[in-house]
C-alpha positions in Angstrom: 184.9 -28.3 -21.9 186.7 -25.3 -22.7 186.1 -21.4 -22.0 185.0 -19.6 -25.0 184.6 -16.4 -25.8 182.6 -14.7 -28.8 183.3 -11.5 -29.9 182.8 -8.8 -32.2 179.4 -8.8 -33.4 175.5 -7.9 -32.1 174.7 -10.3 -29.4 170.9 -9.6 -28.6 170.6 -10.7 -25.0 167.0 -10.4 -24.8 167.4 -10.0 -21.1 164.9 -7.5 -19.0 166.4 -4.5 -20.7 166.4 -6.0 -24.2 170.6 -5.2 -24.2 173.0 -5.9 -27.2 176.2 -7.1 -25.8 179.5 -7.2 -27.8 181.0 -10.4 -26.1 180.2 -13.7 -24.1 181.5 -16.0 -22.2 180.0 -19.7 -22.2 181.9 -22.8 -20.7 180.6 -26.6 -19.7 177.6 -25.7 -21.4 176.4 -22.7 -19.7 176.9 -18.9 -20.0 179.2 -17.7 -17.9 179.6 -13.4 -18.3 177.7 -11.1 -21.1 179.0 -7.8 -21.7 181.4 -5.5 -23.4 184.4 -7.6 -25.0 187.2 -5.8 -22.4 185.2 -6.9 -19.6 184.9 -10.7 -21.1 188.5 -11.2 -22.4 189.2 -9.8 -18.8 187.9 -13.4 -17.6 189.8 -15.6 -20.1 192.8 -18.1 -19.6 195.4 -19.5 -21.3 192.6 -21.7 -22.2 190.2 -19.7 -23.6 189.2 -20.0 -27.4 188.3 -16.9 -28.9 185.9 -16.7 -32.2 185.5 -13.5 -33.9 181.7 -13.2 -34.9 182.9 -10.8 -37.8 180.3 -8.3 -37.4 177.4 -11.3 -37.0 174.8 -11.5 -35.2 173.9 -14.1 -32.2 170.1 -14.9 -30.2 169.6 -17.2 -27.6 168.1 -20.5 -29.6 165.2 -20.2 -31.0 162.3 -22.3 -29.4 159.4 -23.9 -31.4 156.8 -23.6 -28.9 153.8 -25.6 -31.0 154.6 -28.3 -33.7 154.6 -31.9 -34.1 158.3 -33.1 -33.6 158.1 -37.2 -34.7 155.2 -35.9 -38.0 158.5 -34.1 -39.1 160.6 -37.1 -38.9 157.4 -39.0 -40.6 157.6 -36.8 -43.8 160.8 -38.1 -44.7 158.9 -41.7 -44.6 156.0 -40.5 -47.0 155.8 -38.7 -49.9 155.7 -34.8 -49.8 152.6 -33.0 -51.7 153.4 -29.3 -51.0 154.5 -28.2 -54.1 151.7 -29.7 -56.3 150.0 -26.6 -57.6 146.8 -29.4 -59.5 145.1 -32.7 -58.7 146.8 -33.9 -61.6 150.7 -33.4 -59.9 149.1 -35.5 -57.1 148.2 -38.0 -59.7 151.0 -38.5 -61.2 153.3 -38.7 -58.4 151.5 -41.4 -57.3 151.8 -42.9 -60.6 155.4 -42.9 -61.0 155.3 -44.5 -57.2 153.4 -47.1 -58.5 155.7 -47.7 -61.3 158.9 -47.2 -59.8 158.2 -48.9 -56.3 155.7 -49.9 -55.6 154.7 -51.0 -52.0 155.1 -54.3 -50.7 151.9 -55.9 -50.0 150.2 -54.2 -46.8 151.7 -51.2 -47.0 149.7 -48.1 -48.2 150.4 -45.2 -50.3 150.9 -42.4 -47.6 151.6 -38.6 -48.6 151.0 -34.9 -46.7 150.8 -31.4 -47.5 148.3 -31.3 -50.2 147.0 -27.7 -50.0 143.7 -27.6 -51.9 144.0 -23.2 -52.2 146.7 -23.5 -55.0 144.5 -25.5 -57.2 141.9 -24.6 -59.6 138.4 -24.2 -57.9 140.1 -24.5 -54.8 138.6 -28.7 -55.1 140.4 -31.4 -52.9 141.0 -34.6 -54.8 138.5 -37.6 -54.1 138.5 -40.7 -54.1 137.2 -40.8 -57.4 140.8 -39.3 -58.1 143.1 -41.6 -56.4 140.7 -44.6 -57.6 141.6 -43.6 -61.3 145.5 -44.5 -60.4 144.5 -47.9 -58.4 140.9 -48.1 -56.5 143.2 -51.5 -54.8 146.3 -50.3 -53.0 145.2 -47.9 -49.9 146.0 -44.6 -50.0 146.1 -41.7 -47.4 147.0 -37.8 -48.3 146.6 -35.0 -45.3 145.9 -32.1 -46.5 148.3 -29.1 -45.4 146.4 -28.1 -42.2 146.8 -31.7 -40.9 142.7 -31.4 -40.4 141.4 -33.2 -43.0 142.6 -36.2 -45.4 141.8 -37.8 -48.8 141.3 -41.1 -49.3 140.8 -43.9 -52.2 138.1 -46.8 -51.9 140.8 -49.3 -50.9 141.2 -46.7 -48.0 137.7 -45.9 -47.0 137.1 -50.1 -47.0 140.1 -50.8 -44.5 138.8 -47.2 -42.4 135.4 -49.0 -42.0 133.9 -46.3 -44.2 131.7 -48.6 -46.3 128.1 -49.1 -46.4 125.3 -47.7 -45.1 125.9 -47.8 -41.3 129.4 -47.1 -41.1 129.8 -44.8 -37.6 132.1 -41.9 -37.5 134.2 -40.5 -34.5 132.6 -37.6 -32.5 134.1 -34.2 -33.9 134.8 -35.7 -37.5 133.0 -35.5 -40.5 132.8 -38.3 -44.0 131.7 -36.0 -46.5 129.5 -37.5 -49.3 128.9 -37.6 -53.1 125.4 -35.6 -51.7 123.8 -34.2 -49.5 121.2 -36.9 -49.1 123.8 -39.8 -49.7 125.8 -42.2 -47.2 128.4 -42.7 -50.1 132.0 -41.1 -48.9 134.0 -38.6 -51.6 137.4 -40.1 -49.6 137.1 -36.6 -48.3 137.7 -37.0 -43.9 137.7 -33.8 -41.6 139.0 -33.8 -38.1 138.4 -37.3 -35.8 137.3 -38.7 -39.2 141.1 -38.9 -39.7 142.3 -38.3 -36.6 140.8 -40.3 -34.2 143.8 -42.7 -32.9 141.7 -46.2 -33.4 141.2 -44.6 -36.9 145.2 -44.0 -37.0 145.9 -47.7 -36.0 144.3 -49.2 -38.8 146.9 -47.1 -40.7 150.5 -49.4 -40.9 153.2 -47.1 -40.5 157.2 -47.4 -41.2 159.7 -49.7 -39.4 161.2 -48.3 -35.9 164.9 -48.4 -37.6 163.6 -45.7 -40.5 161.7 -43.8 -38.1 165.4 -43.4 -35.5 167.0 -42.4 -38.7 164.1 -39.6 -39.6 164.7 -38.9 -36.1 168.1 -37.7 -36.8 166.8 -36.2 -39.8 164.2 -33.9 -38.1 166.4 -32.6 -35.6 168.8 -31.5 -38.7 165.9 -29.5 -40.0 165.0 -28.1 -36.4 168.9 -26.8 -36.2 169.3 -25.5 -39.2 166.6 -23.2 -38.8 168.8 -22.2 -35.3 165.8 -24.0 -32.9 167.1 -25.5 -29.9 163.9 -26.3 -28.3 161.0 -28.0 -30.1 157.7 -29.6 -29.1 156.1 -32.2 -30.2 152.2 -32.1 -29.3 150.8 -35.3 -30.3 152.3 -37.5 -28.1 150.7 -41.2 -28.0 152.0 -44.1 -26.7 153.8 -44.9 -29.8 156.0 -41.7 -30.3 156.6 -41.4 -26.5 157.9 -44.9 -26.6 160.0 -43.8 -29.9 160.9 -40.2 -28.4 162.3 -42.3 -25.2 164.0 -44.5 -27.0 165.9 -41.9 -29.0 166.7 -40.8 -25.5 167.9 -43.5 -24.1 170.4 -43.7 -27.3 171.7 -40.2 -26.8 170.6 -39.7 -30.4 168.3 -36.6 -29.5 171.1 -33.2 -29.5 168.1 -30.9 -29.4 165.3 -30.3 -26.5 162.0 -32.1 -27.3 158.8 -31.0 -24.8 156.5 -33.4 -25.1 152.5 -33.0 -25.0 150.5 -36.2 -24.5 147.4 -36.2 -26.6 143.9 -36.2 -24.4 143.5 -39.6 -24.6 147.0 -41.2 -22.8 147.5 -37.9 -20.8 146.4 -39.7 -17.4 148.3 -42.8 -18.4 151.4 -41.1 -18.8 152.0 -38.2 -17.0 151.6 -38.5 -13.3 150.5 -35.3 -10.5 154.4 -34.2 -9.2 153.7 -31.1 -7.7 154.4 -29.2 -10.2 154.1 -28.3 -13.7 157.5 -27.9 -14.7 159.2 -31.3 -15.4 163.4 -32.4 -16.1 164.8 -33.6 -19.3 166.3 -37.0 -19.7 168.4 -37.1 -22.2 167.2 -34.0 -24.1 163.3 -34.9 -23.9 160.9 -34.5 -21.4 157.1 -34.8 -21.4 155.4 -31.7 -20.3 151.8 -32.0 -20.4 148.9 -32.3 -22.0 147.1 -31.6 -25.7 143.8 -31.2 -27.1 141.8 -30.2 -30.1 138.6 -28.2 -29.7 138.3 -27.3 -33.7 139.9 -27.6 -36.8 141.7 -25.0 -39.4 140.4 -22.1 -41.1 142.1 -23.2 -44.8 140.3 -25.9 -44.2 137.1 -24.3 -42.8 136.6 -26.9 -39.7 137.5 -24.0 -37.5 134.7 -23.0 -35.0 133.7 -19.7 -35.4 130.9 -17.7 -33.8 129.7 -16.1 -37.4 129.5 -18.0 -40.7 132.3 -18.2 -43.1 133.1 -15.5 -45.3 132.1 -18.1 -48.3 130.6 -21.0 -47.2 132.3 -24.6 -48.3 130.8 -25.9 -51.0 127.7 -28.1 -49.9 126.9 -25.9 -46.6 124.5 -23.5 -45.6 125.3 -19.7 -45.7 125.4 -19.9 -41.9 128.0 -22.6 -41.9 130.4 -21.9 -39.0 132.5 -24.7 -38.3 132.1 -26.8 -35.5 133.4 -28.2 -32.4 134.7 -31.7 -31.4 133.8 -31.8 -28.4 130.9 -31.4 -25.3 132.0 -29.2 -22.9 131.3 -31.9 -20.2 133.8 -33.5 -21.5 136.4 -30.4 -22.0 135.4 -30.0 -18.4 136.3 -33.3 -17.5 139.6 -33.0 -18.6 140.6 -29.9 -17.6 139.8 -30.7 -14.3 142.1 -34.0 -14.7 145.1 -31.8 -16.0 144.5 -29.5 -13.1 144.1 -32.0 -10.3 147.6 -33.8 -11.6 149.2 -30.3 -12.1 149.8 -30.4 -15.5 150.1 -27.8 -18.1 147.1 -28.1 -20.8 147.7 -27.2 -24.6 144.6 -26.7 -26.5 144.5 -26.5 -30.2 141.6 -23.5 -30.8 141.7 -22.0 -34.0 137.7 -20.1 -33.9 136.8 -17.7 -31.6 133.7 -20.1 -30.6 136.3 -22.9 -30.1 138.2 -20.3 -28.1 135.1 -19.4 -25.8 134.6 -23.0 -24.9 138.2 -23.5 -24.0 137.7 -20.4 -21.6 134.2 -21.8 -20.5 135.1 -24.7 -19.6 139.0 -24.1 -18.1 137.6 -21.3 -16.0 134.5 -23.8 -14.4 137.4 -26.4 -13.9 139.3 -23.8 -12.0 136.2 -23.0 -9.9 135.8 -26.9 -9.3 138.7 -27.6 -8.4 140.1 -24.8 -6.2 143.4 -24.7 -7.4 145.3 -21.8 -7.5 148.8 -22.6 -9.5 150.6 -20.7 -13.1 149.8 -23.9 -15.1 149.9 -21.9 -18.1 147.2 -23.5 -20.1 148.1 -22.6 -23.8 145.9 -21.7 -26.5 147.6 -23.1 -29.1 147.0 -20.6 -32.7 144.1 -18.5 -31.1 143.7 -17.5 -34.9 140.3 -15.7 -34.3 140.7 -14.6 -30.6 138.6 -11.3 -30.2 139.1 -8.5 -27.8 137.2 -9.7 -24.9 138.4 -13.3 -25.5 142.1 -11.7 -24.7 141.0 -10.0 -21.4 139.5 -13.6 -20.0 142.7 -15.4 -21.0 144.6 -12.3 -19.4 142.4 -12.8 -15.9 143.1 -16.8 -16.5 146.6 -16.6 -17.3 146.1 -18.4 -20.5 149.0 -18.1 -23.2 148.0 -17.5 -26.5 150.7 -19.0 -29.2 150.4 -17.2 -33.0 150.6 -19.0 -36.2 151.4 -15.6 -37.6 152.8 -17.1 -40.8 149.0 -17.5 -41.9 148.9 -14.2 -43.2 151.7 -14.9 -45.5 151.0 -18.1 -46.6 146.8 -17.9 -46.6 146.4 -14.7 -46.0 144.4 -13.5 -49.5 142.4 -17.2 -49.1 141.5 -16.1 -45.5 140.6 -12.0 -46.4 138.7 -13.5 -50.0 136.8 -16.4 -48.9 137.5 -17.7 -45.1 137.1 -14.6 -42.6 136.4 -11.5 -44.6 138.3 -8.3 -44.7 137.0 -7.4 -40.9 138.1 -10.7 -39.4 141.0 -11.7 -41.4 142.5 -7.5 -40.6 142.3 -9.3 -36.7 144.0 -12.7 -37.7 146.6 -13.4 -34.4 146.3 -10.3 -32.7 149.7 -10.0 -31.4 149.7 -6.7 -30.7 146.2 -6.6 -29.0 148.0 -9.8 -26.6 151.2 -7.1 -26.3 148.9 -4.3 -25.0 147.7 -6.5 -22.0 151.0 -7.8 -21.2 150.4 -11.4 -22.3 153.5 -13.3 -23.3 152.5 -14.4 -26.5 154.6 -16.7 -28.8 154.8 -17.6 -32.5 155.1 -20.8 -34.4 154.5 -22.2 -37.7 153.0 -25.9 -36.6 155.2 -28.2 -38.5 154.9 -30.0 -40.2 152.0 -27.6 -41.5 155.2 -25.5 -42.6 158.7 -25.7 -41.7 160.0 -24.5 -38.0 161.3 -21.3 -39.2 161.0 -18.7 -36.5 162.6 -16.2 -38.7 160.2 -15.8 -41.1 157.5 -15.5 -38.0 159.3 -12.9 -36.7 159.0 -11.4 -40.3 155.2 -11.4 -40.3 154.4 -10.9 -36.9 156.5 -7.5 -38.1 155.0 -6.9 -41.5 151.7 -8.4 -41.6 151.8 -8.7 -45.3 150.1 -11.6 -47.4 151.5 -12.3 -50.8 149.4 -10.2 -52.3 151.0 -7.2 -50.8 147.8 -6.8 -48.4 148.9 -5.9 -44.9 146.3 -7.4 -42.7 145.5 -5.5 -39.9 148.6 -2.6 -39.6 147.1 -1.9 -36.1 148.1 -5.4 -34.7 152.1 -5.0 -36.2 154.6 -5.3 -33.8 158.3 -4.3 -33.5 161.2 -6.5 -34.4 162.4 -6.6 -30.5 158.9 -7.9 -29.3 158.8 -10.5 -31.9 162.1 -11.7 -31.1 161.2 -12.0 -27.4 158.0 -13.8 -28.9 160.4 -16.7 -30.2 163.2 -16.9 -27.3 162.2 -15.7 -23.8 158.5 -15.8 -24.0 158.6 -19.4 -25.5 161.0 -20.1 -22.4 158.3 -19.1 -20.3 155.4 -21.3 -22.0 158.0 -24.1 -21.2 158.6 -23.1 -17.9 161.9 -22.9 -18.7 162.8 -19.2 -18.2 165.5 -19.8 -15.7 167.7 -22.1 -17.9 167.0 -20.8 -21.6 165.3 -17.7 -23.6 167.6 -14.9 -23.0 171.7 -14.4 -22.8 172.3 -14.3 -19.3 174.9 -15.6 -16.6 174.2 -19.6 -15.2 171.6 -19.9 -18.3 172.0 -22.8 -21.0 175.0 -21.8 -24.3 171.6 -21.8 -26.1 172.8 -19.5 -29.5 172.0 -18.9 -32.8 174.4 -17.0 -34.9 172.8 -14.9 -37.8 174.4 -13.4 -40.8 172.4 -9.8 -40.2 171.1 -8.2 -37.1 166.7 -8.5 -37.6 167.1 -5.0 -35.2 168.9 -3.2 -38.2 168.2 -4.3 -41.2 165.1 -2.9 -43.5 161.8 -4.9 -42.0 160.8 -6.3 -45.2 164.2 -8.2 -45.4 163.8 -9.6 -42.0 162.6 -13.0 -43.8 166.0 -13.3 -46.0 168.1 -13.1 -42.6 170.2 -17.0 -43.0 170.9 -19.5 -39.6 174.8 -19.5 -39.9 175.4 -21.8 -37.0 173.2 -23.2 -34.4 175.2 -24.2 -30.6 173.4 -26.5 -27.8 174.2 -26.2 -24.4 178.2 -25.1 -26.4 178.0 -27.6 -29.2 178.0 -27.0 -32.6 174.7 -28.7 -33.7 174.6 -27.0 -37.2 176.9 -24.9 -39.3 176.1 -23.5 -42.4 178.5 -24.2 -45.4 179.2 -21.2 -47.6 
């Protein structure tokens, strides 16, 4: 591969000193010299290409350190639900399915991203809805969060959710026509939905359409300048689809793997250490569970009730768990004993005190004494005191920052409450201790776009125009590290990637402004010109 040089533009190194270079130097993949652009050209050949940034702006690649890789590729299998602002959008969409193509016989009507906040009364849809379009073809909608689901009858039949003795998964909840009634509403939260034997009864698309959504995804991932993405739900399933796309050289981004709770054992083995190689672009990492649900959806577990309780719970209603901690316990101490990095979806600050409970008494137990970096993955209600223990632990909180813009005003108005919601992913309480936080946006909850988290982990502003909590801002430098270096570190990857520095991975992102200059409110309108892997083009925008 040739030597190549840009030049002339902002190149944020992100290195110890936080240093803007004007030139680099990248060849067979890697970075070879960062610095001023006489000192660069100084090392060029007859050889060398030269590109002229033209006053642009280049990062290290962005890394997406917590989504859901293959549910990205999925989305362009279903159909999309964002944009519905009524139940009766949802309706008809369905409808014109129906008419238009209808499913072949087996196959289910699946959909995502309903978001229950834009509609009137704030009501999900039922079953009673989707029955009024056909009550015979199954159908399954996730709501936005990913944390709870709507279902018809046809649904709830094949789901076992019929009768009077119908069981339901530990940690998931069939909510009723009444209080006093076994009768579902097609309304699931949590392992309701979630649990995989639950997941298997649901037939999903052919292995040929899920390789192309593959190549999809990653086009998505790029153009938003990630190089690095996760996906945290790994089964058996997507780790056999994941490999596959390996083994193809068909993935051109880096995929770190988590294996969900309940295959971690059977597919990740104790090697001595926690940091594992890529084949072929993917590795699997470690290991993922869920101790709560969302606060949109109000299944997070929170130590005090809900600002407003959901409709049908008591005023002390505060979420609830989905899990015993001798269980937790259990398999902490598993992931410890192997060596294996544990991420652990904890949106309440109750959820968050078992997940330090129960990782600290597994540390105790087991006598281990290695940086296995346990992640808490949103940490949306962390307090103060919850921040020092995960300091003392070495647990790495990752934001979900965008919250504030996108359910900000739901959260202030009705979740948390103007105290709690002013705290939401205290970044800047994580800064003060020296944790090396980082931010994501779970997608597919929304799209991997690290720009926009730098934006509100920045601004803090709701679409309202609230800022919530102007204590827990931080500056445009730290939230950049946030998104490059410090998710290189949650990886274990902070030799090879996260910062533009001599023998590390031609990781890049060029930008068309410089987030350091322009006006912080205009941080979110900053475009991905081109994207570069290990020195390949992987995206380029066209203008």
């Amino acid at each position: 591969m040739e030597k190549i040089i840009y030049f002339n533009g902002d190149i944020i190194t992100v290195n110890p000193n936080n240093e803007v270079a004007q030139a680099i130097l990248i060849e067979n993949g890697l970075i070879m010299a960062v610095g001023s652009t006489e000192d660069i050209r100084a090392l060029s050949d007859e050889n060398t290409k030269e590109i002229n940034l033209n006053g642009k702006t280049m990062l290290p690649g962005l890394i997406d350190p917590h989504g859901h890789f293959v549910a990205i590729a999925q989305t362009f299998t279903v159909i999309n639900f964002s944009e519905c602002s009524s139940k009766e959008e949802i309706l008809k969409i369905i409808e014109d399915k129906l008419n238009n193509n209808p499913p072949k016989e087996g196959e289910w009507i699946i959909g995502f991203g309903y978001d229950n906040t834009k509609f009137e009364g704030e009501a999900h849809p039922t079953k009673f809805d989707l029955d009024s379009v056909s009550a015979q073809i199954p159908m399954f909608i996730t709501h936005a969060s990913g944390h709870l689901a709507v279902v018809n009858s046809a649904a709830l039949e094949k789901l076992g959710y019929v009768g009077e003795d119908y069981e339901v998964p530990e940690g998931g909840v069939v909510r009723t026509v009444a209080p006093d009634s076994k009768e579902p509403n097609g309304i699931l939260e949590e392992n309701a939905c979630l649990d995989p034997e639950k997941k298997k009864l649901i037939p999903g698309p052919s292995f040929e359409a899920l390789m192309d959504a593959i190549s999809k995804a990653q086009d998505i991932y790029a153009g938003y300048g990630i190089t690095t993405a996760q996906d945290a739900s790994v089964d058996k399933n997507i780790h056999e689809l994941l490999m596959a796309a390996a083994n193809a050289n068909q993935l051109k981004i880096d995929i770190v793997g988590h294996a969900v709770q309940q295959v971690t054992f059977d597919l990740l083995t104790d090697m001595g250490t926690p940091k594992r190689e890529y084949m072929n672009h993917f590795k699997l990492l470690g290991g993922k569970t869920w101790l709560d649900g969302s606060p949109q959806g109000k299944t997070a577990w929170l130590t005090k009730p809900y600002y407003e309780a959901p409709k049908g719970q008591d005023e002390d209603y505060c979420g609830y768990g989905t899990q015993t901690d001798e269980d937790v316990k259990a398999y902490f101490k598993g992931c410890i004993e192997r060596t294996l990095q544990v991420n652990v979806h904890t949106n309440g600050d109750a959820a968050a005190d078992q997940f330090i409970r129960c990782y600290n008494e597994a540390l105790k137990e087991t006598g281990k004494q290695q940086d296995l970096r346990p992640v808490m993955v949103h940490a949306q209600t962390v307090r103060e005191d919850q921040l020092d223990e995960m300091k003392a632990i070495g647990i790495i909180p990752t934001f979900f920052l965008d919250h504030i813009w996108f359910w900000g005003d739901y959260h202030y108005e009705s979740v948390l409450g103007p105290e709690r919601a002013n705290r939401i992913s205290p970044a800047a309480s994580a800064l003060k201790r020296g944790i090396n936080f980082t931010l994501h946006q779970d997608p597919p909850v929304k799209m991997p776009n690290q720009i926009l988290a730098i934006h509100n982990a920045v601004n803090r502003q709701t679409q309202k125009g609230r800022v919530l909590g102007e204590e827990q801002k931080i500056s445009v430098m730290d939230a950049i590290r946030a998104v490059t270096i410090n998710g290189a570190c949650q990886n274990f990857e902070e030799d090879i990637k996260g910062s533009l520095e001599k023998g590390k991975y031609a990781d890049l992102v060029i930008l068309d402004k410089n987030p350091l200059k322009v006006e912080v409110d205009q941080i979110k309108n900053i475009q991905v010109l081109e994207t570069i892997k290990q020195g390949e083009v992987i995206f380029k925008k066209v203008i």
